[in-house]
PDB file of N, CA, C and O in Angstrom:
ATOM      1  N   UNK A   1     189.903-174.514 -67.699  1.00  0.00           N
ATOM      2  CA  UNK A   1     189.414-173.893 -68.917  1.00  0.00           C
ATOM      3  C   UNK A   1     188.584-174.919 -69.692  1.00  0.00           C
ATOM      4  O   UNK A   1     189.096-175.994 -70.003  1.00  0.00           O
ATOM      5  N   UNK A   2     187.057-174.562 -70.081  1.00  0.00           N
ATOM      6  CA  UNK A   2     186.496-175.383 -70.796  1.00  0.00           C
ATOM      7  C   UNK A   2     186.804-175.621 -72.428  1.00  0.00           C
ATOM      8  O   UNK A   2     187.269-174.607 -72.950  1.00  0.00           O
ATOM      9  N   UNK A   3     186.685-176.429 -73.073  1.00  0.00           N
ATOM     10  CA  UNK A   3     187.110-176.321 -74.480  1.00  0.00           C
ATOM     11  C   UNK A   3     185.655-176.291 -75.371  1.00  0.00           C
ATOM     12  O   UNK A   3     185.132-177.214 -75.996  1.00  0.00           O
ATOM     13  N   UNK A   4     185.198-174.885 -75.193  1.00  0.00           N
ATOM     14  CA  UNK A   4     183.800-174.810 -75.639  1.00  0.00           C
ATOM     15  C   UNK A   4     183.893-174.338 -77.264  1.00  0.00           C
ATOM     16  O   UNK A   4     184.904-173.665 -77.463  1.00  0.00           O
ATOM     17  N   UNK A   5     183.346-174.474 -78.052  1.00  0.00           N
ATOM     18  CA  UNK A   5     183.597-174.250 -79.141  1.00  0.00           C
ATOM     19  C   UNK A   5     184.012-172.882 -79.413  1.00  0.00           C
ATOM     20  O   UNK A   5     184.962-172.683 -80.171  1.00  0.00           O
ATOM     21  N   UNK A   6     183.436-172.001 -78.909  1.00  0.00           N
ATOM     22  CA  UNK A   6     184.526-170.349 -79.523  1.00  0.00           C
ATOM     23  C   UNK A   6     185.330-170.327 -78.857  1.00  0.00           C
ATOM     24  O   UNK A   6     185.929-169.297 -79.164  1.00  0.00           O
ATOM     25  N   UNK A   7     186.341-171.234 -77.280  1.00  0.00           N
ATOM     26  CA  UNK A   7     187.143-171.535 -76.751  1.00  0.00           C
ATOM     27  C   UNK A   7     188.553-171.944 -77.460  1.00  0.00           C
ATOM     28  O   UNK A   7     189.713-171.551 -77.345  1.00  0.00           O
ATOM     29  N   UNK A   8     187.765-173.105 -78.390  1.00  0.00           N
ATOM     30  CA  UNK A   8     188.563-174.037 -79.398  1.00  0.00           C
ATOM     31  C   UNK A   8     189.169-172.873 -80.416  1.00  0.00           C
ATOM     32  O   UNK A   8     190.366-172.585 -80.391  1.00  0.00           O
ATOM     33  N   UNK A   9     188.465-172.396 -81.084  1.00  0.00           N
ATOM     34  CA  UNK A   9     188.211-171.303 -82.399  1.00  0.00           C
ATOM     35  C   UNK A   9     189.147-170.412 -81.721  1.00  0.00           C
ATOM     36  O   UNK A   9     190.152-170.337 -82.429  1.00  0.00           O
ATOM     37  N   UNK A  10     189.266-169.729 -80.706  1.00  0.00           N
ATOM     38  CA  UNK A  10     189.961-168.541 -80.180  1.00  0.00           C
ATOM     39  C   UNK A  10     191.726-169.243 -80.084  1.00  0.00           C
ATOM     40  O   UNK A  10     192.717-168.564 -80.352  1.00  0.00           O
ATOM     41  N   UNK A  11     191.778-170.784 -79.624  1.00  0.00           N
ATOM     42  CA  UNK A  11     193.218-171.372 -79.740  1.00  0.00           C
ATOM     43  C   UNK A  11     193.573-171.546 -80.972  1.00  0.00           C
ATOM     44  O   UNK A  11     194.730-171.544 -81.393  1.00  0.00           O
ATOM     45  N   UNK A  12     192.447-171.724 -81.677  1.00  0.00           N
ATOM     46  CA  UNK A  12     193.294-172.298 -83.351  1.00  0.00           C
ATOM     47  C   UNK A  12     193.802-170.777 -83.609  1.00  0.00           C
ATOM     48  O   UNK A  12     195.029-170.869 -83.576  1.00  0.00           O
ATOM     49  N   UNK A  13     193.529-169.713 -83.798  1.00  0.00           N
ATOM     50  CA  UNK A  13     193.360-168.253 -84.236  1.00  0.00           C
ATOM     51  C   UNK A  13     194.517-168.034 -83.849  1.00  0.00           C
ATOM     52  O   UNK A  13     195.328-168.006 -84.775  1.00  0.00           O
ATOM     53  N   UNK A  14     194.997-167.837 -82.684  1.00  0.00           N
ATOM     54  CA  UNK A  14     195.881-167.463 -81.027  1.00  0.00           C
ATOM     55  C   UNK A  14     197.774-168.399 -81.943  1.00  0.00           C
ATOM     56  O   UNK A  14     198.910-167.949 -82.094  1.00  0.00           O
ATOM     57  N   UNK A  15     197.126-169.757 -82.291  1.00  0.00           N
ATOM     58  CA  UNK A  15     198.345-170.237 -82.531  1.00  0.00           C
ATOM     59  C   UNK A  15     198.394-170.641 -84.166  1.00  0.00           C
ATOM     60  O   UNK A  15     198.636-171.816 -84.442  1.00  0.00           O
ATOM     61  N   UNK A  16     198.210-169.865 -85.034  1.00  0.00           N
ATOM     62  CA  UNK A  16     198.643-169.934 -85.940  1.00  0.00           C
ATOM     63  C   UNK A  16     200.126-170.608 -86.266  1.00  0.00           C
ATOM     64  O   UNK A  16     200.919-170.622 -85.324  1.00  0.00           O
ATOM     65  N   UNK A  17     200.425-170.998 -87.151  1.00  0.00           N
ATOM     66  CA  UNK A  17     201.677-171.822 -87.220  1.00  0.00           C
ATOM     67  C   UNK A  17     202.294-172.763 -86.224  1.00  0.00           C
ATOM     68  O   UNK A  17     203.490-173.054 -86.228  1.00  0.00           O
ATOM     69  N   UNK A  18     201.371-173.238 -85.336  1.00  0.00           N
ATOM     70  CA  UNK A  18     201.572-174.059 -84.288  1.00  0.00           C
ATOM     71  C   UNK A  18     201.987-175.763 -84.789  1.00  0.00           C
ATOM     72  O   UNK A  18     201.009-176.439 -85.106  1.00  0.00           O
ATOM     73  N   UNK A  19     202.877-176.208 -84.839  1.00  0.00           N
ATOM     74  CA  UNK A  19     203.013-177.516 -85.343  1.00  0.00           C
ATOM     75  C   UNK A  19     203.687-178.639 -84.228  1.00  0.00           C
ATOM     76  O   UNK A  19     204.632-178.378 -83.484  1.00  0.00           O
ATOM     77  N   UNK A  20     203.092-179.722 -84.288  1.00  0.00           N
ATOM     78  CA  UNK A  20     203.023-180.805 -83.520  1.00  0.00           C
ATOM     79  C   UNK A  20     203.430-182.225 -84.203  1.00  0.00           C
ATOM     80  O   UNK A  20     202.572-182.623 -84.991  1.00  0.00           O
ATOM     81  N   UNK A  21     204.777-183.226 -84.033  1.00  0.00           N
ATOM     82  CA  UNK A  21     204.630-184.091 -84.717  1.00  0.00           C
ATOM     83  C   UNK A  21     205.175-184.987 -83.441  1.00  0.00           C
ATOM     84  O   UNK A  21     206.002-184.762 -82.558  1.00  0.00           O
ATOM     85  N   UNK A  22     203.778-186.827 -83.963  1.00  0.00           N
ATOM     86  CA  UNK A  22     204.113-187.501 -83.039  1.00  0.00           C
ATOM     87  C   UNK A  22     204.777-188.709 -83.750  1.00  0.00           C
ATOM     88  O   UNK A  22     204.882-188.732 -84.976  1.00  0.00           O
ATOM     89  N   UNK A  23     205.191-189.639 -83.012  1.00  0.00           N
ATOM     90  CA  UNK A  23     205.318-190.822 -83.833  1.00  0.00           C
ATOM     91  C   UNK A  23     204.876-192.346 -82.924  1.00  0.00           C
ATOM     92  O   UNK A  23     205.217-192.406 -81.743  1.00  0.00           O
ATOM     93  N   UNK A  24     204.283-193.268 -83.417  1.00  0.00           N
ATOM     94  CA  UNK A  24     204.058-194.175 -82.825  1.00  0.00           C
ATOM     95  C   UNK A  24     204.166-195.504 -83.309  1.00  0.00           C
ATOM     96  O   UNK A  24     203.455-195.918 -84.224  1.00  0.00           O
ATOM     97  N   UNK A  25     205.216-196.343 -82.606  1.00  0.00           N
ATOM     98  CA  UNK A  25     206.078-197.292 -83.194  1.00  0.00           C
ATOM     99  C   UNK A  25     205.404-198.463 -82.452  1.00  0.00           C
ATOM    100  O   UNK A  25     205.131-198.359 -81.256  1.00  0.00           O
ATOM    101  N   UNK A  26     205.146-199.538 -83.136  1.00  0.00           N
ATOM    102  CA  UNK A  26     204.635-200.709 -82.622  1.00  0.00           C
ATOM    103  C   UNK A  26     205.552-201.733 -83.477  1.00  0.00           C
ATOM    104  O   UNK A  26     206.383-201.348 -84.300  1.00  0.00           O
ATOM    105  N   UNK A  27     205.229-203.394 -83.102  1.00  0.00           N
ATOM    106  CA  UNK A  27     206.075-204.096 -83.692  1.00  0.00           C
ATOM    107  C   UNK A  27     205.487-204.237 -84.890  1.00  0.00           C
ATOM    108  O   UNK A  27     204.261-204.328 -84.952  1.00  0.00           O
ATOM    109  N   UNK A  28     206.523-204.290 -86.380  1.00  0.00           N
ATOM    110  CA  UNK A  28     206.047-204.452 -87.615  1.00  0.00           C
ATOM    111  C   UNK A  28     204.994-203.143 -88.263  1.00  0.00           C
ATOM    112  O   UNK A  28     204.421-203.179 -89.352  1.00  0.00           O
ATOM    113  N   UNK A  29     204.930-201.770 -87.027  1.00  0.00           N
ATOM    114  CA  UNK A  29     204.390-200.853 -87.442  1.00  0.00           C
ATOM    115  C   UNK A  29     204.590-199.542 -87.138  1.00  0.00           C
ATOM    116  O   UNK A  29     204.616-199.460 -85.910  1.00  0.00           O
ATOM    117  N   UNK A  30     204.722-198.637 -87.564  1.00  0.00           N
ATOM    118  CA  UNK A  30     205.393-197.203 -87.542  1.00  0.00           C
ATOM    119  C   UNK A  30     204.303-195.831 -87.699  1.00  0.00           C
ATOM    120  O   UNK A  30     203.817-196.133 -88.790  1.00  0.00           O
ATOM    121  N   UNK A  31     204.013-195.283 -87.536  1.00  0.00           N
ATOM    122  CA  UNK A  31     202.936-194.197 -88.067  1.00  0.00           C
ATOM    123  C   UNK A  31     203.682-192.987 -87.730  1.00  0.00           C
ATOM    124  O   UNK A  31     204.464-193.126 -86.789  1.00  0.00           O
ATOM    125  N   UNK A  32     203.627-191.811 -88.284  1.00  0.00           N
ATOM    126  CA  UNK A  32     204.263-190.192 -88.160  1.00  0.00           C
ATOM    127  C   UNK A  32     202.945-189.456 -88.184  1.00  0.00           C
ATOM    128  O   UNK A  32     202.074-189.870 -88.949  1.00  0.00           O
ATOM    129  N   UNK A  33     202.701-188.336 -87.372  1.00  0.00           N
ATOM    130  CA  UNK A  33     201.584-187.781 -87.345  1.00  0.00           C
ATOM    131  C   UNK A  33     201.974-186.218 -87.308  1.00  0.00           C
ATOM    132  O   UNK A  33     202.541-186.028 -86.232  1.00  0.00           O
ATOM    133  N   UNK A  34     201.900-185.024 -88.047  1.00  0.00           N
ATOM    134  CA  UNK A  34     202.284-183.959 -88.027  1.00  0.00           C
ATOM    135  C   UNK A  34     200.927-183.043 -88.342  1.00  0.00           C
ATOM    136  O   UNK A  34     200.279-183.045 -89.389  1.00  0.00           O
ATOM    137  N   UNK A  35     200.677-182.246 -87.118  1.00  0.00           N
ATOM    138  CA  UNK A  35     200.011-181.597 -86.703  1.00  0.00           C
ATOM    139  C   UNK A  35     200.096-180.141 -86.840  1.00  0.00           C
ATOM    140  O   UNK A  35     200.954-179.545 -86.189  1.00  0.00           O
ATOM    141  N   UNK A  36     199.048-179.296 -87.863  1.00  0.00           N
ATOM    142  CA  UNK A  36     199.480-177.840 -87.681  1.00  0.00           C
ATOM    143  C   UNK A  36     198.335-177.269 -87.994  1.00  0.00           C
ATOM    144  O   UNK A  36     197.535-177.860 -88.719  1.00  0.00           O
ATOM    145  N   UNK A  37     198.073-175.987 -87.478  1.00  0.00           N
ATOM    146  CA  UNK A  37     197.556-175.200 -87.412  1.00  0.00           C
ATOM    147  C   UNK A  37     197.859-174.055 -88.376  1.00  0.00           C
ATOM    148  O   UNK A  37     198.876-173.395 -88.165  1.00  0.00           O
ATOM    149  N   UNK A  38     197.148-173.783 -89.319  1.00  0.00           N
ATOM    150  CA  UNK A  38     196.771-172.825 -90.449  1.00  0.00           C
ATOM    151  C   UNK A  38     195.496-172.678 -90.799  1.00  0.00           C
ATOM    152  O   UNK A  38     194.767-173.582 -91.206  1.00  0.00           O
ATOM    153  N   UNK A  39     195.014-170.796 -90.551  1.00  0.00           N
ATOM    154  CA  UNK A  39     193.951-170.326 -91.115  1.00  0.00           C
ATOM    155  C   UNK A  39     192.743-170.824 -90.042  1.00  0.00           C
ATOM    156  O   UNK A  39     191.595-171.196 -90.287  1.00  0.00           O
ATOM    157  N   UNK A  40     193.473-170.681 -88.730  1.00  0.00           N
ATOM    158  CA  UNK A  40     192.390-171.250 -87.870  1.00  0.00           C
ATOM    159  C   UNK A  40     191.780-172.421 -87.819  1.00  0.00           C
ATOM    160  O   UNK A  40     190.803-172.617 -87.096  1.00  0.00           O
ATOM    161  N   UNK A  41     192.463-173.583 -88.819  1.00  0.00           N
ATOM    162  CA  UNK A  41     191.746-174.797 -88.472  1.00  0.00           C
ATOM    163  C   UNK A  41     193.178-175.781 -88.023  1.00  0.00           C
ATOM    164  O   UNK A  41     194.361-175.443 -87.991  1.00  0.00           O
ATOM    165  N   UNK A  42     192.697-176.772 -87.785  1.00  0.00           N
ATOM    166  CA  UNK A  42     193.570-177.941 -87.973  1.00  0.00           C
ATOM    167  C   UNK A  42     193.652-179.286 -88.684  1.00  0.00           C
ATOM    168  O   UNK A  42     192.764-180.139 -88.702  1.00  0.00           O
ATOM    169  N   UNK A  43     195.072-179.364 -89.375  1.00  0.00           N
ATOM    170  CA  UNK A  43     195.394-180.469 -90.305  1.00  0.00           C
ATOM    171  C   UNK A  43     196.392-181.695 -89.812  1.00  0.00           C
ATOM    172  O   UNK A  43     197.468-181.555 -89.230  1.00  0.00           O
ATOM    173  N   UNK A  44     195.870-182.706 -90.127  1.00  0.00           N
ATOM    174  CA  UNK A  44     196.647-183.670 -89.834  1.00  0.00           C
ATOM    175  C   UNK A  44     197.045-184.770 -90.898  1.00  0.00           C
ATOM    176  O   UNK A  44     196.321-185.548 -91.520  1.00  0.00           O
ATOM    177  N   UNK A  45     198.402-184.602 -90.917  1.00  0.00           N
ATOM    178  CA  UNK A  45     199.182-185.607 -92.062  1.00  0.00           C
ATOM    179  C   UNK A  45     199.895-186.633 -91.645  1.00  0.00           C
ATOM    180  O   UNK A  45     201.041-186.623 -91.195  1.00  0.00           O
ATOM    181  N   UNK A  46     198.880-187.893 -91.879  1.00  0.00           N
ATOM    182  CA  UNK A  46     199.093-188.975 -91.408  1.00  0.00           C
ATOM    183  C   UNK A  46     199.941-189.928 -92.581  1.00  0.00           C
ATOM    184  O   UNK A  46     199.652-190.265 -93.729  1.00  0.00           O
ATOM    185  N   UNK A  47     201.172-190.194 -91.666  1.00  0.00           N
ATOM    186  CA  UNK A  47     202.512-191.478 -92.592  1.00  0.00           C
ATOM    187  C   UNK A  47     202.788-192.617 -91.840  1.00  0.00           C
ATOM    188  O   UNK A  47     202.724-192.605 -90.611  1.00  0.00           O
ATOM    189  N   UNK A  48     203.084-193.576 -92.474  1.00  0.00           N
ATOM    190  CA  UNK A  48     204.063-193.975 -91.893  1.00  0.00           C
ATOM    191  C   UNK A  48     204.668-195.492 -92.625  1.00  0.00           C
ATOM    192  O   UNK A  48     205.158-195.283 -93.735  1.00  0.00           O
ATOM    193  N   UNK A  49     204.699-196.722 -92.250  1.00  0.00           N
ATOM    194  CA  UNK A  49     205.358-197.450 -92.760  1.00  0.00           C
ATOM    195  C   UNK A  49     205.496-199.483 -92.033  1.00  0.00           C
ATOM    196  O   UNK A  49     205.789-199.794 -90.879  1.00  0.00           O
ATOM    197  N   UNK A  50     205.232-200.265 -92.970  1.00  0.00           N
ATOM    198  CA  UNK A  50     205.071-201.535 -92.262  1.00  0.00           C
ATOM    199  C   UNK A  50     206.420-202.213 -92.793  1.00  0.00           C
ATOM    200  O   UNK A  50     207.319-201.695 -93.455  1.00  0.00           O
ATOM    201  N   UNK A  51     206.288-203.670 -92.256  1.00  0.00           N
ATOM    202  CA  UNK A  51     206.779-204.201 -92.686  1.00  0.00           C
ATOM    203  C   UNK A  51     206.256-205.468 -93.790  1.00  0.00           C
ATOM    204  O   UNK A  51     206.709-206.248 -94.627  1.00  0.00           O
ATOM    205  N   UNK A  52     205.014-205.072 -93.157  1.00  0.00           N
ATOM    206  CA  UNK A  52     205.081-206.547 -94.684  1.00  0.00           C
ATOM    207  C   UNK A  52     204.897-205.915 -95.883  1.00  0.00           C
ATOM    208  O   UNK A  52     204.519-204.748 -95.991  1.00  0.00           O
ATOM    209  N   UNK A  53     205.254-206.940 -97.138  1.00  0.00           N
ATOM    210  CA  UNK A  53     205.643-206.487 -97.736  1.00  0.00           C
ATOM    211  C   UNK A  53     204.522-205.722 -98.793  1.00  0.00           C
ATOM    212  O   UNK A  53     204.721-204.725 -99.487  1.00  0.00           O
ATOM    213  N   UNK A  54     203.468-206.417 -98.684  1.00  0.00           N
ATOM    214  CA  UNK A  54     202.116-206.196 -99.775  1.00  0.00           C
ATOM    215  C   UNK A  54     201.454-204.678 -99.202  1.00  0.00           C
ATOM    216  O   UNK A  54     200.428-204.238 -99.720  1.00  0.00           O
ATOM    217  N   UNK A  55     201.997-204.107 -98.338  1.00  0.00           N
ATOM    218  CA  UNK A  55     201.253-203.287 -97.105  1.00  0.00           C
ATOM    219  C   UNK A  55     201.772-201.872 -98.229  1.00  0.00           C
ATOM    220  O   UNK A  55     202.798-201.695 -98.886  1.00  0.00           O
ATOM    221  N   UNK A  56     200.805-201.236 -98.087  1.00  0.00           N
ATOM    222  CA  UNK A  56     200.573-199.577 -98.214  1.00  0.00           C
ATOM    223  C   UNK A  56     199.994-198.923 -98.049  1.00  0.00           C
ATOM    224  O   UNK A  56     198.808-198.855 -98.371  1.00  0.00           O
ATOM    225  N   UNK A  57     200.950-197.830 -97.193  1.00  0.00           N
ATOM    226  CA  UNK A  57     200.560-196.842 -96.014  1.00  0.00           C
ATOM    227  C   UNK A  57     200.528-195.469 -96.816  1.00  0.00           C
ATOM    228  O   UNK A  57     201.549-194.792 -96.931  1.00  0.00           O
ATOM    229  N   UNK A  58     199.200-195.056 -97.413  1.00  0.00           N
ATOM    230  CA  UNK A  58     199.555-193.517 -97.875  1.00  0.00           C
ATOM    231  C   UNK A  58     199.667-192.248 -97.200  1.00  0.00           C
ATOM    232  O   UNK A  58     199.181-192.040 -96.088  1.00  0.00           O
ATOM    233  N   UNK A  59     200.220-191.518 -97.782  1.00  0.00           N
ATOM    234  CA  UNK A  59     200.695-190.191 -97.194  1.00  0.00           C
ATOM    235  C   UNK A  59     199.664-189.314 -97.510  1.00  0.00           C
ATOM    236  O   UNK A  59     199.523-188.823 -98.630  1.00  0.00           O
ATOM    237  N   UNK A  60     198.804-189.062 -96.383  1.00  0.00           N
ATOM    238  CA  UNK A  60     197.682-188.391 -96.189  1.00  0.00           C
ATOM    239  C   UNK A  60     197.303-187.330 -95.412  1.00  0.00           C
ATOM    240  O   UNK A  60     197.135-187.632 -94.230  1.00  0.00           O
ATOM    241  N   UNK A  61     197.099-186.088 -95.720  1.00  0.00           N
ATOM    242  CA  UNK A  61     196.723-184.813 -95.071  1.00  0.00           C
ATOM    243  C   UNK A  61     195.403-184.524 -95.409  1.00  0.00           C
ATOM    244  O   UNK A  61     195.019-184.562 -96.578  1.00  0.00           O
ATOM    245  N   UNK A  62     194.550-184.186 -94.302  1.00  0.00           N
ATOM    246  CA  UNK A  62     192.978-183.859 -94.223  1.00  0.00           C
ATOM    247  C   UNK A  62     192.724-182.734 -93.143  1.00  0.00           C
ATOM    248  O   UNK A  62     193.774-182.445 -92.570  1.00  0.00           O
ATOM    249  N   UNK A  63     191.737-182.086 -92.746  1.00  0.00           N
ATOM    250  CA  UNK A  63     191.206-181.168 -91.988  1.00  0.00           C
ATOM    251  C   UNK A  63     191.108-182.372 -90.807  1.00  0.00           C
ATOM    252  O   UNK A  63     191.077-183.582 -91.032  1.00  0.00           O
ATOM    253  N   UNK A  64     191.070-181.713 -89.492  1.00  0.00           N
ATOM    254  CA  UNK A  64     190.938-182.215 -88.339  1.00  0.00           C
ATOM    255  C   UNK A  64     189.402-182.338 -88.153  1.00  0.00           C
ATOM    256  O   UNK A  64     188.759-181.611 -88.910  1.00  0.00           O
ATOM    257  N   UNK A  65     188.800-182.987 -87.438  1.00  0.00           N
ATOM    258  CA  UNK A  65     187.282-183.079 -86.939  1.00  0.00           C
ATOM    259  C   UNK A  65     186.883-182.529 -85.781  1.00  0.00           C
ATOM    260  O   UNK A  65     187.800-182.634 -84.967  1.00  0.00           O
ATOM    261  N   UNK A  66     185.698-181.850 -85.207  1.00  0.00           N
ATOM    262  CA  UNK A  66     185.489-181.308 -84.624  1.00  0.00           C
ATOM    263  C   UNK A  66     186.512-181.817 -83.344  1.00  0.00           C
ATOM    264  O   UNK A  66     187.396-181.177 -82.774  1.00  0.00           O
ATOM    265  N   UNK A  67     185.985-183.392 -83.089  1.00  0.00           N
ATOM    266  CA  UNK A  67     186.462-183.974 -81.668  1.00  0.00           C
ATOM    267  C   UNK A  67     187.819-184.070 -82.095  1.00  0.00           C
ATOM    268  O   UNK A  67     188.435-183.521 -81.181  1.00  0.00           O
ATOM    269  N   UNK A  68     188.424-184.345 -82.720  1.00  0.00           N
ATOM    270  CA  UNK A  68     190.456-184.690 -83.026  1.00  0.00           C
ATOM    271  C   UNK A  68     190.578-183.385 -82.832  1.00  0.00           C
ATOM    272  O   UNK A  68     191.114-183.195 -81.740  1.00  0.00           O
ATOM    273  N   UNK A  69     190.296-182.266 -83.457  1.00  0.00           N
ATOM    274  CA  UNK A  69     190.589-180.503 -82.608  1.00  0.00           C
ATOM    275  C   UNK A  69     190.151-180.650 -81.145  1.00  0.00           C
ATOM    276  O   UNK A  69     191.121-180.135 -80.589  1.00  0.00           O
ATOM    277  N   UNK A  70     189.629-180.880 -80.531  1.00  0.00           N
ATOM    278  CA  UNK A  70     189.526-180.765 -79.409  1.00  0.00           C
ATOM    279  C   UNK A  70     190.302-181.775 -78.446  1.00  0.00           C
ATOM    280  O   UNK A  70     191.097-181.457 -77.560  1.00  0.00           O
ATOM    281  N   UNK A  71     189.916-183.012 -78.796  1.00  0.00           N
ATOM    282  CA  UNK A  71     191.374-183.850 -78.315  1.00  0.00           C
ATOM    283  C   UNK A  71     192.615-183.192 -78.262  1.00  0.00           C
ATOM    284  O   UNK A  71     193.315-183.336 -77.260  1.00  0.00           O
ATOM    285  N   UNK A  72     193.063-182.343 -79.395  1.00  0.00           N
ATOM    286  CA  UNK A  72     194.353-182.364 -79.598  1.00  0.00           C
ATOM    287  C   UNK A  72     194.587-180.752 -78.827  1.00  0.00           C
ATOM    288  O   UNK A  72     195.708-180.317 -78.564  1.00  0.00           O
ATOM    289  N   UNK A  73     193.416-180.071 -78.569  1.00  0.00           N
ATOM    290  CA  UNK A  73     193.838-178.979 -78.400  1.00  0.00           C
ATOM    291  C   UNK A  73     193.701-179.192 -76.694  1.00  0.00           C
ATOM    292  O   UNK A  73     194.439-178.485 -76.006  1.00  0.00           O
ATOM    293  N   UNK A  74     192.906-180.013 -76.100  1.00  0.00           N
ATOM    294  CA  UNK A  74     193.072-180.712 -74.734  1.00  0.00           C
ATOM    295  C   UNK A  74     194.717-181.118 -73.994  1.00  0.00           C
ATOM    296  O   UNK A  74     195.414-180.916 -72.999  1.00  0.00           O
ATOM    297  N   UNK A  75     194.677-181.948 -75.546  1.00  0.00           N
ATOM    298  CA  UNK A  75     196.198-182.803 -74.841  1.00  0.00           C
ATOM    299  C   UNK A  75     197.308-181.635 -74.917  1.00  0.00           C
ATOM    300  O   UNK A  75     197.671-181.596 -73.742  1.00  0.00           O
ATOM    301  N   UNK A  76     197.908-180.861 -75.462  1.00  0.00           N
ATOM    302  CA  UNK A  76     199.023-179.781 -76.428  1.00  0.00           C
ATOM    303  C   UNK A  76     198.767-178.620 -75.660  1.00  0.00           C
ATOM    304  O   UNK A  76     199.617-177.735 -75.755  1.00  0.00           O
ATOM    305  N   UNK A  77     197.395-178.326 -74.615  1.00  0.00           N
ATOM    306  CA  UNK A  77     196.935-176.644 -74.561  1.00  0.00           C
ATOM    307  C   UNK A  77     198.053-176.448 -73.481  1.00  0.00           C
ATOM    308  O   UNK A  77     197.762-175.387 -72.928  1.00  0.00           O
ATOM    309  N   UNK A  78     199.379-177.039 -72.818  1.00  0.00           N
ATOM    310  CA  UNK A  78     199.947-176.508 -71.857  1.00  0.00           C
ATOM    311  C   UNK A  78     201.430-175.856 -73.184  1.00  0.00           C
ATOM    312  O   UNK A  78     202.220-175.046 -72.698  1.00  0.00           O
ATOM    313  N   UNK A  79     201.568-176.109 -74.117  1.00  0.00           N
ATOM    314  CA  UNK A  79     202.316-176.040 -75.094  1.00  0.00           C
ATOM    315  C   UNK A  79     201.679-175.085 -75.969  1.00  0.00           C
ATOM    316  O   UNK A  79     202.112-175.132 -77.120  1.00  0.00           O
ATOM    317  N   UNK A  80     200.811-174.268 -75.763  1.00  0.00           N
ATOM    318  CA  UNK A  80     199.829-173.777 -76.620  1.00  0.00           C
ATOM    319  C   UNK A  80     199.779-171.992 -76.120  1.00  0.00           C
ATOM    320  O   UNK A  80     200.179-171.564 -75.038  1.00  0.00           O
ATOM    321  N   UNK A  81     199.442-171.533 -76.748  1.00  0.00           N
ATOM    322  CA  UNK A  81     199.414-170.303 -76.303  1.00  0.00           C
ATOM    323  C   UNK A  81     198.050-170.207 -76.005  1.00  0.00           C
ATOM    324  O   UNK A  81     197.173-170.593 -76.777  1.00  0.00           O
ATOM    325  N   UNK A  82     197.776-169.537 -74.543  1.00  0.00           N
ATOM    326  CA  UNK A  82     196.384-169.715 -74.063  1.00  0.00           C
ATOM    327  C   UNK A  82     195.974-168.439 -73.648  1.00  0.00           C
ATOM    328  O   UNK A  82     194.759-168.377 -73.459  1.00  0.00           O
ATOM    329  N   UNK A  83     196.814-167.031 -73.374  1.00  0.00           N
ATOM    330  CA  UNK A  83     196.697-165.956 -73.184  1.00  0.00           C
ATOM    331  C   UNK A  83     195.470-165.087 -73.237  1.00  0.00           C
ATOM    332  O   UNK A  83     195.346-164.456 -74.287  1.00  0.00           O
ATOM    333  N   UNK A  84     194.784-164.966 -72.564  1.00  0.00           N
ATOM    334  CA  UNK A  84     193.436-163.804 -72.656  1.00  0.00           C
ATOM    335  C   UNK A  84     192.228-164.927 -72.648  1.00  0.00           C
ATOM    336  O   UNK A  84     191.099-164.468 -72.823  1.00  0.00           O
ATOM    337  N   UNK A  85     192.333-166.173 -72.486  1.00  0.00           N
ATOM    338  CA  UNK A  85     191.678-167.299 -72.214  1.00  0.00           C
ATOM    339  C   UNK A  85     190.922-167.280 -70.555  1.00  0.00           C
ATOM    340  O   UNK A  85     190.282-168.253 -70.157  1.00  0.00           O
TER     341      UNK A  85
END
């Protein structure tokens, strides 16, 4: 299946309330990434947390970008509802 743009548009639509959260732990670094789908687009709310001490990590939610929707709808589409695709 190609991820052609009314391809993309037809999965965001298809999975409404679709939510995805990752987390990625490195040394001295933490990030939470929660992924969802509302109103046909996609949002991503990026957290997480260091250790040093001067460090701040804000808690940030934005619209997805063309390519991060498509990345994400690449990596997730076996978890995804793909029906009539």
């Amino acid at each position: 299946m190609r991820l052609t743009a009314a391809v993309r548009q037809q999965l965001l639509d298809q999975n409404e309330g679709f939510e995805k959260k990752t987390r990625d732990e490195q040394k001295n670094f933490t990030e939470y990434r929660r992924y969802r789908i509302t109103g046909g687009q996609l949002y991503i709310r990026v957290s997480g947390k260091t250790s040093w001490a001067d460090s701040r990590y804000d808690d940030d939610e934005r619209l997805a970008t063309d390519e991060e929707t498509h990345r994400f709808l690449y990596k997730y589409k076996g978890e995804l509802n793909t029906a009539g695709l």
